[in-house]
N, C-alpha and C positions, 0 to 999 in steps of 0.2 A: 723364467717361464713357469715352476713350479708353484713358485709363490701366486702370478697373476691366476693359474688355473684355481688355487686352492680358493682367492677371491670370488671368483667366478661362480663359483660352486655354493659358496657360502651365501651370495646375494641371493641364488638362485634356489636353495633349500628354504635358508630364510624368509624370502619376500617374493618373489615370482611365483614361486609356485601356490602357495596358500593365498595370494591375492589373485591369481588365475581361478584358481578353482573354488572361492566362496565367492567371487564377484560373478564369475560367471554361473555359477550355482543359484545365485541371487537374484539374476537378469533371468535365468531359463526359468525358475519356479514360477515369478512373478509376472512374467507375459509367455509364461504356458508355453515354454520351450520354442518358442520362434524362428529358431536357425533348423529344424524340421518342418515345424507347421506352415510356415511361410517361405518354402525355399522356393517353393513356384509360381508363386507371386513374385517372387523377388525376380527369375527366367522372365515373368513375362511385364512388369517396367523395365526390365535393361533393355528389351529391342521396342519397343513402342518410343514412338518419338515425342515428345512434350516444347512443341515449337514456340507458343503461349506461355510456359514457365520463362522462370529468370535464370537466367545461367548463361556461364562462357560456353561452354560442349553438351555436348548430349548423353546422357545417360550412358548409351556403348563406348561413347566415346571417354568419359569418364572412368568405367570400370576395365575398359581394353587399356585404360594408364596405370591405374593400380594392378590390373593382372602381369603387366609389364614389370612391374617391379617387384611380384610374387614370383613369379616366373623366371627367376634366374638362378645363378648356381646356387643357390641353397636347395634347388629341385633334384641337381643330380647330384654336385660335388657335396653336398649340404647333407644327401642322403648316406653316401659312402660315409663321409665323417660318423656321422652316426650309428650306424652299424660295426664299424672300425673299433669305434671307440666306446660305444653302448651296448652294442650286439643287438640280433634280431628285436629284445626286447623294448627297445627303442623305438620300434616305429609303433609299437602300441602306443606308447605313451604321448608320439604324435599326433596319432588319434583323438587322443583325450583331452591334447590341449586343443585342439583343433573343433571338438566340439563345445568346449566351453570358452575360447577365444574367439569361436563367431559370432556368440552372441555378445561381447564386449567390443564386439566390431561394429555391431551394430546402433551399442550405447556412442561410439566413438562417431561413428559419422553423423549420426542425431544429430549430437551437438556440435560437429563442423558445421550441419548446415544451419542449424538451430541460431547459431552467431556468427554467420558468416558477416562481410559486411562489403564493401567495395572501396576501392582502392584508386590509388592518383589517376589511372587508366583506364576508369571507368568497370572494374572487373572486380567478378566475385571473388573473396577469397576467405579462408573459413581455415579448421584445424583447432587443435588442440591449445595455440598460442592465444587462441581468439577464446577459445570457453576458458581459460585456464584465466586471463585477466576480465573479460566481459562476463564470465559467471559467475566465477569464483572469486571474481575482484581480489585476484594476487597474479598483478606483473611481475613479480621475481619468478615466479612459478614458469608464468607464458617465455621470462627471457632466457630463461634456465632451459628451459624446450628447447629453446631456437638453438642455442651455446650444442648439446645435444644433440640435435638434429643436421646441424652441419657437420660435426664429430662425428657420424654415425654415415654421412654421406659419403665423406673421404675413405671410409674403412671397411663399412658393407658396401658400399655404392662404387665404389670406386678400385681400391687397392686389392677387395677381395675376390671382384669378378675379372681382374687383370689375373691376378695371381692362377684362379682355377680354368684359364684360358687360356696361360701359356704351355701348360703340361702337354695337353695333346698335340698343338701345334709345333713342339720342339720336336713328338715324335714322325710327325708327317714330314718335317725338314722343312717346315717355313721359316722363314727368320722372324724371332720374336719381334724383335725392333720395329720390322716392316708393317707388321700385322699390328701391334699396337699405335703405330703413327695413324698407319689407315683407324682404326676405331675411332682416335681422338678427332679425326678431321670428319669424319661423320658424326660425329657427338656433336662438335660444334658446331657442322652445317643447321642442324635441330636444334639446339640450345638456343641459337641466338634468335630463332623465329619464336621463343616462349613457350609456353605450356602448351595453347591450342594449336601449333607447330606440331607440340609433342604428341598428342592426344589422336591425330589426325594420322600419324607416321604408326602410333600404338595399336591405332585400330584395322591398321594393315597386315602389320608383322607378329601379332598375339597370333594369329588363329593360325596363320601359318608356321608359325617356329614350334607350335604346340600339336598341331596335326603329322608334321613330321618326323616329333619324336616319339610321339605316343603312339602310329601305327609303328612304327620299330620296334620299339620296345613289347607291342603286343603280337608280331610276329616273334620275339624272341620267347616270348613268352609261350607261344603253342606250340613253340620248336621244342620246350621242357615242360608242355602241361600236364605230365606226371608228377611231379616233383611238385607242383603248386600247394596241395595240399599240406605235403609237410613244408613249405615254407611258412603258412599262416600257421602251424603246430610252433615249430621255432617260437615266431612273435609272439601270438600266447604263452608259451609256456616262459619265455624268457624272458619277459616282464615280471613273473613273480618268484622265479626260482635262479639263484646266481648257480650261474656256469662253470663249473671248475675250468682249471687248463688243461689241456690234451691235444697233443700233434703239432697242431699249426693251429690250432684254434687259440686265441685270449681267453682270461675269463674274465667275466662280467659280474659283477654285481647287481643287484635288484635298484638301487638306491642311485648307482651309476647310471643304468638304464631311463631311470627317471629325469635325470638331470637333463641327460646328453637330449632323450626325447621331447622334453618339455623345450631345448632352446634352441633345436634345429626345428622345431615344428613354430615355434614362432619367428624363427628368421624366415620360413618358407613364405608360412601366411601371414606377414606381417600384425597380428592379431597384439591389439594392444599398442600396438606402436605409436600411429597415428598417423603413419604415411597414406593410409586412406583418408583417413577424412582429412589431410590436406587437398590429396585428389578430387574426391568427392564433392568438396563444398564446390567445386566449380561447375557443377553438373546441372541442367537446364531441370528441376525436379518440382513436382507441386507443394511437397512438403517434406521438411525432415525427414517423418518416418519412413514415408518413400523411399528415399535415397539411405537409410537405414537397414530398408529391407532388402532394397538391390544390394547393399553390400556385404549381406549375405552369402553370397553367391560366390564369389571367389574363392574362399578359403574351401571349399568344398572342390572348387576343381583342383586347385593348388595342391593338397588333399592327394586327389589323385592320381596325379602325376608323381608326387612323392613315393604312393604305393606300389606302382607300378616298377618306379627305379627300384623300389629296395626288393621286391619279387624279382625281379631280371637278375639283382644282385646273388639273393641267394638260393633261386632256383639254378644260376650255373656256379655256386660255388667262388664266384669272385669273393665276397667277405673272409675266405676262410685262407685268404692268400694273402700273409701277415706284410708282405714287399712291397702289396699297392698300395697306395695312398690316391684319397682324393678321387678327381678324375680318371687317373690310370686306373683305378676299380671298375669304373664303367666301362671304360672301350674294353679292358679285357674279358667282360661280361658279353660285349656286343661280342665282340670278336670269336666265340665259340661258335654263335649260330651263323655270322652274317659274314667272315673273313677278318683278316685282317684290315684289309685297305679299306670295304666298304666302314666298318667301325670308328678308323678315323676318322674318315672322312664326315660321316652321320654323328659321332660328338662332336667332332672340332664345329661342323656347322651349325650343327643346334646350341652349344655354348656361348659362338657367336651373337648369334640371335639374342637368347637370354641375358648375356652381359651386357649385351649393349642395349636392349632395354630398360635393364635394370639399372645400367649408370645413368640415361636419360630418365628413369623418372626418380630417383634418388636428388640428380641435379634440381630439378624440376622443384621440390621440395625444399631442397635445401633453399633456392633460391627466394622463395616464401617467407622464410625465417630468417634469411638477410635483409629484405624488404621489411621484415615485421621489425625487427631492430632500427629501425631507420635509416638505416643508408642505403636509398635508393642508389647514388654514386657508387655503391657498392658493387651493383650485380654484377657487371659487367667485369671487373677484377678477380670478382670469384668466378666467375664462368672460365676466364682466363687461368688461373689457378688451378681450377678443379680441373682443365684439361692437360695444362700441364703437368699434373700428377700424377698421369694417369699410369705413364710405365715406370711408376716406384711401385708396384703391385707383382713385377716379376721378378724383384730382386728379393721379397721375403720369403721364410721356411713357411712350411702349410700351417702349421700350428701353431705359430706365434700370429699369423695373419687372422687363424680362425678364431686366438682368445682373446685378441684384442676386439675383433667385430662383436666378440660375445658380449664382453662389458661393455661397448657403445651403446648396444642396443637393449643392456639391463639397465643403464642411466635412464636413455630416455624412455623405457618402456616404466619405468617405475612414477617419475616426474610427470609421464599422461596419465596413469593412473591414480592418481591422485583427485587430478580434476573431474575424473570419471564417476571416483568414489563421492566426494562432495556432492555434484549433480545427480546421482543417482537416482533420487528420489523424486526428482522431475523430469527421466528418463522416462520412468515407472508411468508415473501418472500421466503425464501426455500420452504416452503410448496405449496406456489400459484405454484412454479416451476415446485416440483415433481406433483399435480394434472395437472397440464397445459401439463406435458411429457407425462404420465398415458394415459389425453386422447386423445392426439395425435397419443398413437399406436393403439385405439382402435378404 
């Protein structure tokens, strides 16, 4: 475990970080920081309908699939992790990737849509595999992604929203087993109707799994809105100054803080990954930049719901209770203002929610990158497969579950950025193009 952690760390000092923040450094100078200037442009193509574009789903429907897959336990258990093991100073650093991984979000679905192409089924399909060999003219790269992407499916998608799902419900008294059969047979009820299946169920259960935890968590929050302030004192200061130990509290380091922030904020908003612009390219859009700047938009609510968890966390003091781990951080958080029973109850269901969209669009994805490899005879055995896997996810320890999602998601987060870097530069220019058109008619 020590060994994998100290890899982990090492890609992540290495190569994630410094390719996060001068790529995204790169994309904000050169189109004038876009993941602000354009973020309401981007609110208003996600709900405008584009009936006349080419696409399998619609814009909300597209972005309610990628929210689905933000939106899972990397929001709350994702958050604890963080604070547990970075301290407060961690969700600064969330922040940080979060502002310079939206706009690499936005190079990414570009060129999903940019290369998307269609498929035996008459459907759009687009991602990283497609720019990675149609732009970059390097199929090792594209099959290296897909290798990647289904490795990263099994483990963030799958085994690690099993795993942050079972904690609460062992405490309610549900039987794990019962509760994860039920998942899997609803996974598959969806899975086997495909993506526009998926997209359609996405744009049901987003708004709802998201409005029930976020009014809770902001009642919980005015139940301690004294305390608010020094929680955001904590996050600032303890991004730049390490923590010593004292009491019950860890100490943290500055450089720890960095790390842990930098890779739970990109498992939240998937920034850099490419699980959107797999999403995305399927989206009914007029042009790349379009669906570029719609995807925008996500990571900034994703964002906020992060903020919120990790405020709820240590405005009651849950972080500083070295015994929870994970999920149990949270319900004991709830449970100060809201009871006991309602607390279960209100994570075990919003978990729900989140896991099991996030294994649906994980699947979703994955399935893409099976296709893209050519075995269409394939899907159907990995759908089969990936549901059978599903309750290997409650038999792992929290932190060998979490380092292993870390490296999946630093392979393939590095192998899309790649393709990102090489394109770059017809990111830039298409883009300076279409703003430079934009406001010439305006």
């Amino acid at each position: 475990m020590a060994f994998l952690n100290q890899i982990n760390e090492w890609i992540t000092i290495v190569f994630i970080v410094p390719i996060l923040l001068l790529l995204g450094g790169y994309f904000s100078l050169r189109l004038k920081f876009p993941q602000f200037s354009r973020f309401f442009e981007g609110l208003r193509d996600l709900i405008k309908t584009e009936k006349k574009s080419k696409g399998n789903v619609s814009n909300f429907e597209a972005i309610s699939a990628v929210l689905a897959g933000n939106f899972g336990t990397g929001n709350i258990a994702g958050t604890a992790v963080a604070l547990s093991i970075g301290g407060p100073g961690a969700i600064f650093w969330m922040w940080i990737m979060t502002i310079f991984g939206t706009v690499i979000k936005y190079a990414s679905c570009f060129l999903g849509v940019r290369y998307r192409t269609k498929n035996a089924w008459n459907e759009y399909v687009g991602g990283p595999m497609f720019y990675l060999s149609r732009g970059c003219n390097r199929k090792w790269l594209a099959i290296l992604f897909c290798i990647f992407s289904i490795t990263t499916a099994f483990t963030v998608g799958n085994i690690v929203q099993i795993n942050s799902v079972i904690l609460p419900i062992k405490q309610i008294g549900l039987p794990p087993s019962v509760v994860v059969v039920g998942i899997a047979i609803c996974v598959a009820l969806v899975l086997l109707r495909g993506m526009q299946g998926f997209a359609k169920v996405a744009k049901t259960i987003v708004p709802l799994m998201a409005t029930i935890y976020f009014s809770s968590a902001c009642f919980v929050l005015f139940s301690h809105i004294e305390r608010i302030p020094e929680a955001f004192r904590l996050i600032f200061w303890g991004a730049f100054h390490p923590q010593a130990a004292s009491g019950g509290l860890l100490g943290f380091g500055i450089m720890k803080a960095m790390i842990v922030g930098f890779e739970r904020g990109i498992f939240a908003t998937d920034a850099g990954l490419g699980i959107a612009s797999v999403l995305q390219s399927e989206a009914r859009t007029k042009s790349s930049v379009e669906e570029g700047i719609v995807a925008m938009v996500a990571p900034w609510f994703v964002m906020i719901i992060c903020t919120i968890t990790a405020l709820v966390l240590l405005t009651t003091g849950a972080w500083t209770q070295p015994e929870l781990k994970s999920t149990n951080m949270c319900i004991w958080a709830f449970q100060q203002t809201i009871g006991e029973q309602w607390a279960h109850y209100i994570i075990t269901v919003t978990l729900l929610l989140f896991a099991y969209t996030t294994i649906l669009a994980w699947a979703c994805c994955a399935e893409r990158s099976v296709e893209y490899l050519g075995k269409k005879h394939w899907i159907r055995p990995f759908y089969y497969t990936f549901i059978a896997t599903l309750p290997l996810g409650a038999f792992f320890q929290v932190e060998f579950v979490w380092t292993i999602a870390d490296l999946s998601v630093a392979f393939m987060l590095l192998t899309n950025m790649i393709g990102i870097i090489i394109l770059s530069p017809q990111v830039v220019r298409e883009s300076q193009a279409a703003f430079a058109s934009e406001s010439s008619q305006t």
